[in-house]
C-alpha positions in Angstrom: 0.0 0.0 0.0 2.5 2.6 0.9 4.2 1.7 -2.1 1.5 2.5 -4.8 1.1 5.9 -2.8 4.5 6.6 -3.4 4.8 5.4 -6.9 0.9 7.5 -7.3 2.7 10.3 -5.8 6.2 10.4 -8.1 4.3 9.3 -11.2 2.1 12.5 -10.7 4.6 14.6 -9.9 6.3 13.8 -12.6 3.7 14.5 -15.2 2.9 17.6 -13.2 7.0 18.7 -14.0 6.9 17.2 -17.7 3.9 19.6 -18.2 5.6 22.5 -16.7 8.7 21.7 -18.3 6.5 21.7 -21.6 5.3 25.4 -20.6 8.6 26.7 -19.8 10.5 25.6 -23.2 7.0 27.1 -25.1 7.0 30.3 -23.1 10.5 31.1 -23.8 9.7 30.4 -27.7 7.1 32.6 -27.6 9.4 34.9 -25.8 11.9 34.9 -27.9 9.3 35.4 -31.0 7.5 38.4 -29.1 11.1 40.3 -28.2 11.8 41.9 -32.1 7.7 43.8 -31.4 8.6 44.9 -27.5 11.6 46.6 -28.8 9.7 48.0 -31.8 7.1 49.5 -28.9 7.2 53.2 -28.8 7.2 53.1 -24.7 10.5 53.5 -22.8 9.3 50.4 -20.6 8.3 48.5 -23.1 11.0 45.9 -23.5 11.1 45.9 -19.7 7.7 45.4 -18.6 7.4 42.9 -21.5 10.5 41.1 -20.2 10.1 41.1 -16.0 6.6 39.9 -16.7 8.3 36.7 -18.7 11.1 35.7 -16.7 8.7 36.0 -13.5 6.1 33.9 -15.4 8.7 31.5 -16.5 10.7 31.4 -13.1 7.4 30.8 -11.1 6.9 27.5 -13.2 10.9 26.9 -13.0 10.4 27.0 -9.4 7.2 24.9 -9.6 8.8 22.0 -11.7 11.7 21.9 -9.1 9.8 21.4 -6.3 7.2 18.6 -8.5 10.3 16.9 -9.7 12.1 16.9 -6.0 9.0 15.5 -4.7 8.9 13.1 -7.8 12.8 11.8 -6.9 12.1 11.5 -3.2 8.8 9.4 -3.4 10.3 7.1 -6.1 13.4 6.6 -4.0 11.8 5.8 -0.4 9.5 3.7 -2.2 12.7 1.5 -3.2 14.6 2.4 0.1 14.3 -0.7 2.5 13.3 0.4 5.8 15.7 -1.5 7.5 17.5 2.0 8.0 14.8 3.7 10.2 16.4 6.8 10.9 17.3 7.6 6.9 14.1 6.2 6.1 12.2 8.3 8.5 14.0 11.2 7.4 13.2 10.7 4.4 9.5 10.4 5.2 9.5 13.3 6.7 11.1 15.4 4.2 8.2 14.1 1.9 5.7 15.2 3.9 6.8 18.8 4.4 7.9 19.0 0.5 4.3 17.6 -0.2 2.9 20.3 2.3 4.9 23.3 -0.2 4.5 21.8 -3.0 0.7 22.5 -2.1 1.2 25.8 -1.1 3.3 26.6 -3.5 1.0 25.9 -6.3 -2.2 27.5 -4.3 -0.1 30.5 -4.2 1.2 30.0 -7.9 -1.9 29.5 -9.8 -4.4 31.4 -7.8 -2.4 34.8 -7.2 1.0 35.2 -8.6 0.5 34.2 -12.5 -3.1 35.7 -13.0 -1.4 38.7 -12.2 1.3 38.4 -14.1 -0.8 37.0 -17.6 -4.0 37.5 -16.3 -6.9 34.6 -16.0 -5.3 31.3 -16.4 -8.8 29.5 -17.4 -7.6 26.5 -14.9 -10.5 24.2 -15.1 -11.7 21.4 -12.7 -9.5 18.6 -14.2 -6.5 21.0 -13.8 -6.8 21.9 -10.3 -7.8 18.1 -9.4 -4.3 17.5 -10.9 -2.5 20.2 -9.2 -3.6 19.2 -6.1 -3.4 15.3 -6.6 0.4 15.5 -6.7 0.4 17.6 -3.2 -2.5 15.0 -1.8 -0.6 11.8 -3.1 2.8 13.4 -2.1 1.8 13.8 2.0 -0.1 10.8 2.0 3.0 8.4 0.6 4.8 10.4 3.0 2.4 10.6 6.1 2.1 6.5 5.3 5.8 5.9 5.1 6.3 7.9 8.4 3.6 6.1 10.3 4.9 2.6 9.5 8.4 3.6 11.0 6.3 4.1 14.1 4.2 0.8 14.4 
């Protein structure tokens, strides 16, 4: 059982970082495409504006995909880590549960305030957020379940 939660948890978490991933290499296309008309703008802060708002987009979701795919490593590893070493292995449970717990966070405070006022209304739909929130849920409970079994 605690295995599936933790393979749930890193398989999730890894689709969740291949998708950002995705984003990141499409915004800085698009970037890249949209520089030659910012510097064409007749506004002194045009190819500034147009630029902070980019990299902050595109480091919010670098910063989301790091903590996806750390949470991705660490649930994939404890899930193959014998727990015959209690101490690493409890460590390691806990780490997972207080990664899963900002990962969570994180993406409430991603997705909800920082990009929609960077780009405006995201259009996240039910399936998305269900997603978003999966890998945080799977992520504390492979954790929570790997930390209670070093217990009993």
């Amino acid at each position: 059982m605690i295995i599936m939660l933790l393979m749930a948890g890193g398989i999730v978490n890894g689709v969740l970082c291949a998708i950002a991933g995705g984003v990141v290499l499409v915004g800085l296309v698009f970037f890249l495409i949209g520089l030659p008309e910012a510097k064409s703008s007749k506004t002194s802060g045009g190819v500034f504006r147009f630029t902070s708002t980019v990299f902050s987009t595109l480091l919010t979701l670098i910063v989301f995909m790091v903590i996806t795919y750390w949470n991705a490593r660490n649930g994939a590893s404890l899930a193959f880590t014998s727990s015959d070493q209690a101490d690493a292995y409890l460590n390691q449970a806990k780490n997972l549960v207080i990664w899963g717990a900002v990962q969570g966070a994180f993406s409430l405070l991603a997705f909800l305030w920082i990009l929609p006022r960077f780009i405006g209304h995201l259009g996240l739909g039910t399936k998305h957020k269900w997603g978003l929130a999966a890998g945080a849920v799977l992520t504390i409970a492979g954790g929570g379940a790997a930390w209670l079994s070093t217990i009993f």
